[in-house]
C-alpha positions in Angstrom: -19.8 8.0 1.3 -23.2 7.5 2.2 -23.3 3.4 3.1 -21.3 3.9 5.8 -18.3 2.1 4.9 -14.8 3.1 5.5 -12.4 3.2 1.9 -9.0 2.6 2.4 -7.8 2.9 -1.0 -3.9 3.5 0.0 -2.2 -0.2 -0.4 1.3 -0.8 0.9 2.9 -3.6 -1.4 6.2 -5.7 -0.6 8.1 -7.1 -2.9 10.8 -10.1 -2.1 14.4 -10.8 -3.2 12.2 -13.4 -5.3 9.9 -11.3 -6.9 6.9 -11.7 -4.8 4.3 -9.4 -4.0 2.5 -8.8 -1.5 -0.3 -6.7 0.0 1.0 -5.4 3.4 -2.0 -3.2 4.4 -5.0 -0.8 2.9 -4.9 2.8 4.5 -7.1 6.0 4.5 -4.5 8.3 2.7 -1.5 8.0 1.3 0.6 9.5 3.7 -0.7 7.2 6.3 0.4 4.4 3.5 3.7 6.4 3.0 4.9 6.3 6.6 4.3 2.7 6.9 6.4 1.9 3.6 9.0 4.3 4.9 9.3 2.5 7.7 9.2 -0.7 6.9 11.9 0.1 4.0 14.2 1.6 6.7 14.5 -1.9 8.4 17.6 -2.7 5.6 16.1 -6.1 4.4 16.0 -7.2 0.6 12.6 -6.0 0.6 11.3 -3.3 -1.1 8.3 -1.7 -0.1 5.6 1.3 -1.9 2.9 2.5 -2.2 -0.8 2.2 -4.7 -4.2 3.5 -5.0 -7.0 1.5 -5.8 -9.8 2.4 -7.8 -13.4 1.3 -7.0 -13.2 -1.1 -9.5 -10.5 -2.9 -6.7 -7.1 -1.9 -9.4 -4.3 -0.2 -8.7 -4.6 3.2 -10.5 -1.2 5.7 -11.1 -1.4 8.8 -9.9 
């Protein structure tokens, strides 16, 4: 980019027992993103953790 600004456009997203989601973090790449889902997941609680891109437009996008 040529403004300067960093894009994180890995999200990590939780979801609760209830249905809730949430936005956990935004990361450079995805593997960055993956190991903090991965480890987050490993904790054993109801949660369940993954991980999206967002486009420019500020959406998730699939891969």
């Amino acid at each position: 980019m040529n403004d300067g600004t960093i894009t994180l456009p890995w999200l990590v997203i939780r979801q609760d027992d209830n249905g809730n989601r949430y936005r956990v973090g935004r990361y450079a790449t995805r593997a960055e993103a993956q190991k903090i889902a991965d480890s987050l997941d490993s904790r054993g609680h109801k949660q369940m953790y993954w991980v999206e891109r967002i486009g420019q437009n500020g959406t998730s996008v699939d891969d």
